[in-house]
N, C-alpha and C positions, 0 to 999 in steps of 0.2 A: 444452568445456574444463573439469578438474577444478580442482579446489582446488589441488592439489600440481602441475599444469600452470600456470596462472597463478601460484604461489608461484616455479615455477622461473625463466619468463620474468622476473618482478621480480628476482630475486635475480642473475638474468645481467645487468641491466640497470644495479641496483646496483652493481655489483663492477667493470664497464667504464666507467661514470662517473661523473666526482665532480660536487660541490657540492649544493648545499642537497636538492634534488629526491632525488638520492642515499641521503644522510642520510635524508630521513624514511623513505626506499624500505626501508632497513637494520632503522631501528629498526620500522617494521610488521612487517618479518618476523619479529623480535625477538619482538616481542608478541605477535603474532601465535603462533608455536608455545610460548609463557610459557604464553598462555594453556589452551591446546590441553593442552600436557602436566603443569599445575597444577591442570586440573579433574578433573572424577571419574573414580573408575573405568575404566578405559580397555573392560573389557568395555560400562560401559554406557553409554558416550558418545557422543552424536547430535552429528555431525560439522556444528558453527558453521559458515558459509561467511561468515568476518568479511569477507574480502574484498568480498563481494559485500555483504555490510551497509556496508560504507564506502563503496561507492561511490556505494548507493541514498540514505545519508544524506548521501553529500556531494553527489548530484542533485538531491535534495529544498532542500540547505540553499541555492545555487545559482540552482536556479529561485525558490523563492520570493523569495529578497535583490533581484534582479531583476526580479521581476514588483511586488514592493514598492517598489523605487525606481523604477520608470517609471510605476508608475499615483500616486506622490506626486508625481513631475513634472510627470504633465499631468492631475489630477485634485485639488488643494490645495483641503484643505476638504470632503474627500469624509466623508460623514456616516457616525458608527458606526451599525451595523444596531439598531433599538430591539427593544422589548420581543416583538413579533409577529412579525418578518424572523428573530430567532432561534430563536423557536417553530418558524415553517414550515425555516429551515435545521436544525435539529438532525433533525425529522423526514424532513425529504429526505437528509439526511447518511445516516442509519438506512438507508434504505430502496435509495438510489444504493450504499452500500455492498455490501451486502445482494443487490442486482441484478448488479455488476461479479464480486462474488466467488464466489456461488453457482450465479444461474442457468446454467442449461442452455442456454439458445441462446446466451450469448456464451462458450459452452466456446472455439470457437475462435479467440476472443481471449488466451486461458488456456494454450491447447495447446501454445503452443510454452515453458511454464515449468512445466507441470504435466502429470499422467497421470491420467487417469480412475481410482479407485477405487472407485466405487456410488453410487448412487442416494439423496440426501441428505434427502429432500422432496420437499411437490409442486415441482416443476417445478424442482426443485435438483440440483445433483448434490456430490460428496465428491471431490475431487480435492486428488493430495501432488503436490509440489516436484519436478522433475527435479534430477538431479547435475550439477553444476559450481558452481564459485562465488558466479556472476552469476543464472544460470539457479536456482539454488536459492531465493537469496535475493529473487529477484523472482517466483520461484514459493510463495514464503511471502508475500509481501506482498499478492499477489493472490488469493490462496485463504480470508486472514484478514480478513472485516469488520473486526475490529479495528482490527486494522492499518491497513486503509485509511482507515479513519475520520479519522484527523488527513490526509492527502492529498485526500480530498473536502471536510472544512471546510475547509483552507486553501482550494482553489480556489473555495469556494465564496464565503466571506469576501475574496476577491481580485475575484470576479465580481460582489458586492457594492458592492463598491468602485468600481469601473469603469464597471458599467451597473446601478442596483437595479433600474428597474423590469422587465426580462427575466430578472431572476435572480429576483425572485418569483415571472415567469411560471413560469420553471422548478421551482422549488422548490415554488410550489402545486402544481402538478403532478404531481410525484414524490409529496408530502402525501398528495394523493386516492389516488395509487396504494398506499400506504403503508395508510392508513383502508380501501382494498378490500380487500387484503388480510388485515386485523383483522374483518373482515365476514365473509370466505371461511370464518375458522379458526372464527370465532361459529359461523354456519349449519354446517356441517361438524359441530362440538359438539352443537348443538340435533338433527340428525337422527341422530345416534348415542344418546343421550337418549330420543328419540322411537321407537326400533325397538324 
């Protein structure tokens, strides 16, 4: 489904029914092409799929309120992560990022929001966004470590929360993979160096 396929659906959806839901339906589309036709250049404009960012941000904001008010329910008193739990999470954050978004064996976890475009690194690859709203915008999300970066600390920080001592299992773990991998690029260097 594209962008202007789900604009249509809402917009039919708007216009056959009132009240509140309605209304916001109206004014997204509002903004929605405000925006659209107040940015640049119309030659050189890489088509936003807000749509599909509303949704991912309204999933995200969603999941997390709820994973945050059931683990304050049955977990009061749950300790913030100290000085070394954030150590080892920031570098597993890094490196789980880094693994979900890049590598090549879970291409086809990816496939169905992205297209292969080359060979990234070792064991990487380069892949863009499919077209549609939805499909774009969650094929940007999963392509960009960035991006994913605040979706991995939260869950990571939530899994903290809930269980620490299996989420340091986890996150030392990711760590050492994280340090191999700074090992691999060393040696790799050192024998280039060396010939």
């Amino acid at each position: 489904m594209t962008a202007d396929d789900a604009d249509l659906r809402l917009a039919q959806a708007a216009h056959t029914h009132a009240g509140p839901l309605a209304g916001v339906a109206r004014w997204w589309l509002r903004t929605r092409r405000e925006y659209e036709k107040l940015g640049t250049d119309p030659d050189d404009r890489d088509e936003r799929p807000l749509t599909g960012y509303a949704l991912l941000m309204g999933g995200y904001a969603v999941s997390t309120i709820t994973a945050a008010t059931v683990l304050a329910r049955r977990r009061r008193g749950a300790a913030l992560p100290g000085p070394a739990d954030l150590a080892l999470m920031s570098v597993a954050v890094f490196r789980t990022t880094r693994t979900l978004s890049k590598d090549a064996v879970l291409s086809p976890l990816r496939a169905p929001f992205t297209v292969f475009s080359g060979p990234a690194g070792p064991g990487e690859v380069l892949e863009q966004p499919r077209e549609g709203a939805v499909r774009h915008a969650v094929g940007e999300l999963v392509t960009c470590p960035f991006c994913l970066g605040q979706w991995v600390a939260t869950a990571a920080l939530l899994s903290h929360a809930a269980a620490p001592r299996a989420t340091r299992w986890v996150t030392t773990g990711m760590t050492v993979v994280a340090a191999a991998d700074a090992l691999q690029y060393a040696y790799a260097a050192l024998e280039k160096t060396d010939g």
